[in-house]
C-alpha positions in Angstrom: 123.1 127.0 110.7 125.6 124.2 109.7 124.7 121.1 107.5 124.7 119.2 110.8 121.5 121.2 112.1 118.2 120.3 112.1 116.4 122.2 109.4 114.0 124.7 110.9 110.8 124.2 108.9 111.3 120.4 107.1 110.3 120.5 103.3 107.4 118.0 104.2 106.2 120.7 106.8 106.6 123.5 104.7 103.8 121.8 102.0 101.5 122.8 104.7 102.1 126.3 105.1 101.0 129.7 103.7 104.1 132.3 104.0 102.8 133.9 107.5 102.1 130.2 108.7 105.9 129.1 107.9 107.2 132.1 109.2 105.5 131.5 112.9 106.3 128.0 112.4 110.1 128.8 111.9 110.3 131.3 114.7 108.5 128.2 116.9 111.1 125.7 115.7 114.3 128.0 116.5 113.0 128.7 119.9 112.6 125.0 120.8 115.7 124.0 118.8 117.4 126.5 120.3 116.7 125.2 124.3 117.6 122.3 123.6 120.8 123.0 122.7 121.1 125.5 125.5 118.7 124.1 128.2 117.0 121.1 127.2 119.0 118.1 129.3 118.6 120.2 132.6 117.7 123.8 132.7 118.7 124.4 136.0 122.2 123.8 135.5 122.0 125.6 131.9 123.5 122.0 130.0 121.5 121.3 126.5 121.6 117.9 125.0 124.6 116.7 122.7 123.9 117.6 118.8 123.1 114.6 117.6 120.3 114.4 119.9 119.1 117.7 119.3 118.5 116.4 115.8 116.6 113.7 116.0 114.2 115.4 118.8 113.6 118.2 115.9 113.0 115.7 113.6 110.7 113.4 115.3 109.1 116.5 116.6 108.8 117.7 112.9 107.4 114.4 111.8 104.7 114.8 115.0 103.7 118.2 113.9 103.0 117.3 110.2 100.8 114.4 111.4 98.7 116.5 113.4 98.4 119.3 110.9 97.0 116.2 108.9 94.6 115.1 111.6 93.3 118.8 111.7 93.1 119.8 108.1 95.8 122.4 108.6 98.6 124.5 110.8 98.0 124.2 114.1 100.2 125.6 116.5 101.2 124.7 119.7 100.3 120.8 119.8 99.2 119.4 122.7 98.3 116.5 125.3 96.2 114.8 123.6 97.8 115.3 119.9 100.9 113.6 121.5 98.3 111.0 123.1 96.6 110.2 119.8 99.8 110.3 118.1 101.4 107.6 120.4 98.5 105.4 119.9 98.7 106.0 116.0 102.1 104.4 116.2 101.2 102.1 118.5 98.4 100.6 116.1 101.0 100.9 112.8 103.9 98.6 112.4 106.6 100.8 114.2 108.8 99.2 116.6 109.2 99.5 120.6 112.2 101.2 120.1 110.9 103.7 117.8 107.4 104.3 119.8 109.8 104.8 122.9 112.2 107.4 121.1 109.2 109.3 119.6 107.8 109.3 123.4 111.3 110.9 124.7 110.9 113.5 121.4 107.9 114.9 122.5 108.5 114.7 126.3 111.3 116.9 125.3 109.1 119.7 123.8 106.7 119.4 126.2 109.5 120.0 129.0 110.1 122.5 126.4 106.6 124.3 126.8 106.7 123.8 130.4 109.8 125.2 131.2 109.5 128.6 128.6 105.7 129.0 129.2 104.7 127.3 132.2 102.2 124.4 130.6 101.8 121.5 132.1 104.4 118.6 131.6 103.1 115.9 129.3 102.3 112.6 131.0 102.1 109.8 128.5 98.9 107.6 128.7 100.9 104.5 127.2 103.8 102.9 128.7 106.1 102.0 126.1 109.4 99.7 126.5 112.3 99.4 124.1 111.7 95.9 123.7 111.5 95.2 119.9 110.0 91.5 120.1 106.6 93.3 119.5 103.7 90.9 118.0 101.6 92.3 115.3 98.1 94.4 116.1 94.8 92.1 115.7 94.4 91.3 112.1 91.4 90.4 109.5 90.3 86.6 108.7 90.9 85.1 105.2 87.1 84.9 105.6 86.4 88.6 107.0 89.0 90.1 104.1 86.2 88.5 102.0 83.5 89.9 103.4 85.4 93.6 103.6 86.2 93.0 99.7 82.4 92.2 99.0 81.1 95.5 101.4 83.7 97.8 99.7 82.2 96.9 96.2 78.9 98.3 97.6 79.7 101.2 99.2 80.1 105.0 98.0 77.1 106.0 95.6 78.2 108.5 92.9 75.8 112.2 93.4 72.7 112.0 93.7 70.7 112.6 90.6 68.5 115.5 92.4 71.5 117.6 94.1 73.1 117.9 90.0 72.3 121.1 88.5 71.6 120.3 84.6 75.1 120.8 83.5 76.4 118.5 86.0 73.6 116.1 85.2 74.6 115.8 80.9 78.0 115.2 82.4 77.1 111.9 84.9 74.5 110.9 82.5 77.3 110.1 79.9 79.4 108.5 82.8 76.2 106.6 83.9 75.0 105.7 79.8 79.1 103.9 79.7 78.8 102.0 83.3 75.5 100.5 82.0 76.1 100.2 78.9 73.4 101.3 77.1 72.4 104.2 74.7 72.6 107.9 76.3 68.8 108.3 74.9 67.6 105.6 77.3 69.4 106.9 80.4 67.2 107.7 83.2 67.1 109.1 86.5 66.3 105.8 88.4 69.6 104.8 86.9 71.7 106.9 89.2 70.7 104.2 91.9 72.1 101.4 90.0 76.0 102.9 89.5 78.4 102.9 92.6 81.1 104.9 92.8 84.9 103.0 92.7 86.6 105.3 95.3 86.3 103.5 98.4 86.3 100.5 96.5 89.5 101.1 95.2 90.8 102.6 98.5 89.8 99.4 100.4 90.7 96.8 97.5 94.3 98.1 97.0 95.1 98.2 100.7 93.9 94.5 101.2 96.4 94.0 98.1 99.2 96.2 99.3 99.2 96.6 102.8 98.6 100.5 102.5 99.8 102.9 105.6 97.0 105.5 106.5 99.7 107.8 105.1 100.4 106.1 101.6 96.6 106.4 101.3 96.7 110.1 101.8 99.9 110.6 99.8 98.8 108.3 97.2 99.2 109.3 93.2 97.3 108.2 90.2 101.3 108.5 88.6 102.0 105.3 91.0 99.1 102.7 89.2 100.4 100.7 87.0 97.4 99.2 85.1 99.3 97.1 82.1 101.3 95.7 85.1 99.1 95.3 87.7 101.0 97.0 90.2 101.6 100.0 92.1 105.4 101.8 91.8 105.8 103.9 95.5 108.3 106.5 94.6 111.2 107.2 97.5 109.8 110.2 98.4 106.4 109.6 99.0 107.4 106.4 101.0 106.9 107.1 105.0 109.7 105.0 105.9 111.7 103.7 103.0 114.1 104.5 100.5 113.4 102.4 97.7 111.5 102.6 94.8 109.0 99.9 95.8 107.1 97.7 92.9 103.7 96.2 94.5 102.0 93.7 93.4 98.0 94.1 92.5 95.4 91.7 92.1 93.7 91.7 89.0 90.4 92.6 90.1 92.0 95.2 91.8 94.0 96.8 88.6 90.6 97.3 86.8 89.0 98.5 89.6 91.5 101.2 89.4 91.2 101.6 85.9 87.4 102.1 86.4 88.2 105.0 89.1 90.6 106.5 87.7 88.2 107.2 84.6 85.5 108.6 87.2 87.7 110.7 89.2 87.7 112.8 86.1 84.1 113.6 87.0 84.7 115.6 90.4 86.1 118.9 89.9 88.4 118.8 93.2 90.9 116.2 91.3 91.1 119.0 88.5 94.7 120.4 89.8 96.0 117.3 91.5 97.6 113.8 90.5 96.2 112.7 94.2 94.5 109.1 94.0 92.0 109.6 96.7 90.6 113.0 98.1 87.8 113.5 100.4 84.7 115.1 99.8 86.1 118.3 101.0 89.4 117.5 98.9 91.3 116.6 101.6 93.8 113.9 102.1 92.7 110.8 103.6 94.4 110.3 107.3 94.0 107.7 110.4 90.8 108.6 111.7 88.8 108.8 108.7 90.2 105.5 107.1 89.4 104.0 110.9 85.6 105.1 110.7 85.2 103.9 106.9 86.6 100.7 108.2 84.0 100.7 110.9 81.3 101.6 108.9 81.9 98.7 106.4 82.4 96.2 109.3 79.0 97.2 110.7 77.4 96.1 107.1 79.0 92.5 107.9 79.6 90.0 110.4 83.3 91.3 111.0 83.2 92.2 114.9 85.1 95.2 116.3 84.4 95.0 119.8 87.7 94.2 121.9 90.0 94.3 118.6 92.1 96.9 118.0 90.5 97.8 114.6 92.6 100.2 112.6 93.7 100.9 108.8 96.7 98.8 109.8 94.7 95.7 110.7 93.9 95.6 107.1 97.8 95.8 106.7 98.9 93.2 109.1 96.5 90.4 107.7 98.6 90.9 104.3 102.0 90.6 105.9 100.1 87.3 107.8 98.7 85.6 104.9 101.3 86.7 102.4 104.2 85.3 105.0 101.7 82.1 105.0 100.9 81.7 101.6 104.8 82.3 99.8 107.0 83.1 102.8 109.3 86.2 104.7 110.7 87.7 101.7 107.2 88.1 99.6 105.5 89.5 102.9 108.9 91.8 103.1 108.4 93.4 99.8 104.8 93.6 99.3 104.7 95.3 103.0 108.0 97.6 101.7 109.7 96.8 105.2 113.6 97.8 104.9 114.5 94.7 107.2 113.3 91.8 106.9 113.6 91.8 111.0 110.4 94.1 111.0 108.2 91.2 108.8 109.1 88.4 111.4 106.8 89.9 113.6 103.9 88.0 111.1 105.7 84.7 110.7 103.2 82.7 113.0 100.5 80.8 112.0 97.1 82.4 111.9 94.7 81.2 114.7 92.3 79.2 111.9 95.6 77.0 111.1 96.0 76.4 114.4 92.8 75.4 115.2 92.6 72.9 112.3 96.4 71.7 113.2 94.2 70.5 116.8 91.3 69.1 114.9 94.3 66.8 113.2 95.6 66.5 116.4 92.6 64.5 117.9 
């Protein structure tokens, strides 16, 4: 292969993989790569596509696989339907323009002509209709008011273990962690004080994405090596940024930055976090993706007033009432770099005024 071609198992990818995995996963890459080239703009007539387009299909397709090995906890292999489906409407909630929704659709209409045309599978029919208009208007986003109320729910959610599923080793160790949260002597600890100490995971989780506007991704790929407690911020390296290439500084709150301090003290507790700089794990020690940030978001809105019926109520509603209020409160260029968008074309989309404004601009009005 020439430096020109798409690389047969990305680096990302290959993070996934155990050595036979990769090596079905390559021999699954050529194949498609290789009708493409050959095939793939009309197989009757033998005529591929032109390089460059055979490139960016790979890679999109690349980028598709990885997210549904996420959404499954693993290598899974061939994708279908309804990954591409659920996919589409993941980019479709996120920040992504038209054009980029519509280019990812032609990607994976691509393999699935692919698939249809080596193995006889049904041809993939989208259940979004997707333009390449890019005047796109942001997703439904969260109140001033309801960010409050999520702020308040996240700081009573998540319970440390249970003081009767600890075996007595476990026990001396959360009784020290439980004697420094109450601050009082170790001697005096007991097991009705396991009920008054909260865990700071989804706390933290919830507070720094109403702070930084946090992908689903950025969640999962998160690193305690990113907080910066003295400074109050978080530092997003290039390569674990989903769509940048800078080094992006981002600004905390300070309830936020001790928050952080407080959890990254009790991470130390959990025995998964052992081998891993990762922020946030689940209980399984998995990466946090999409749909599990979507139901803890449900699950704390159904503690409060904060209605979810006919709202399009994802992680990135969380993310689009920063760009709002942060385009409201300073103006394009703070919303632009707290969001980490590389043109400041993509933060327009949140320079309107937030329905409440409105509303109290017709009060004025009269």
């Amino acid at each position: 292969m020439s430096d020109s071609d798409p690389a047969l198992v990305p680096e990302a990818n290959a993070e996934f993989l155990n050595e036979k995995q990769r090596m079905d996963y390559e021999s699954h890459r050529e194949n498609f790569i290789e009708w493409l080239a050959i095939f793939g703009k009309n197989p009757d007539a033998i005529e591929g596509y032109a390089e460059d387009t055979v490139y960016r299909t790979a890679y999109r397709c690349g980028k598709f696989d990885r997210w549904v090995w996420q959404e499954e906890n693993g290598y899974t292999m061939p994708v279908s339907h309804d990954h591409a489906d659920a996919y589409m409407r993941h980019l479709a909630y996120g920040d992504y323009s038209s054009t980029h929704m519509a280019n990812t659709r032609d990607a994976l209409n691509r393999y699935f002509k692919w698939r249809h045309h080596k193995f006889g599978e049904d041809e993939w029919e989208p259940e979004l209709s997707i333009s390449k208009d890019t005047n796109v208007q942001p997703r439904d986003f969260l109140s001033v008011e309801e960010r409050k109320q999520l702020r308040q729910a996240a700081l009573n959610y998540g319970n440390i273990p249970a003081y009767d599923s600890l075996s007595p080793e476990a026990r001396t160790r959360w009784k020290k962690h439980v004697a420094q949260r109450l601050r009082k002597p170790l001697e005096d600890v007991v097991p009705t004080d396991w009920d008054k100490v909260n865990g700071w995971k989804f706390t933290t989780i919830v507070w720094t994405s109403l702070d930084a506007g946090l992908r689903p991704a950025e969640v999962g790929r998160a690193k305690v090596s990113w907080v910066d407690i003295d400074n109050k911020m978080l530092r997003i390296p290039v390569e674990d940024s989903t769509k940048n290439v800078d080094n992006w500084p981002v600004s905390l709150s300070e309830r936020t930055a001790d928050a952080l301090e407080r959890w990254i003290a009790e991470r130390e507790m959990y025995g998964h976090y052992d081998d891993t700089d990762a922020l946030w794990l689940t209980r399984e020690g998995n990466p946090y993706g999409p749909n599990s940030l979507r139901r803890l978001l449900h699950r704390l809105c159904e503690q409060t007033d904060i209605e979810i019926e006919n709202r399009q109520m994802s992680w990135y509603t969380i993310r689009h009432s920063v760009g709002t209020y942060m385009t409201r409160e300073e103006d394009l260029a703070a919303a632009k770099a707290q969001l980490r968008h590389k043109s400041v074309q993509t933060t327009t989309k949140y320079d309107a005024a937030p329905v409440e404004d409105r509303r109290d601009a017709l009060n004025k009005m009269g």
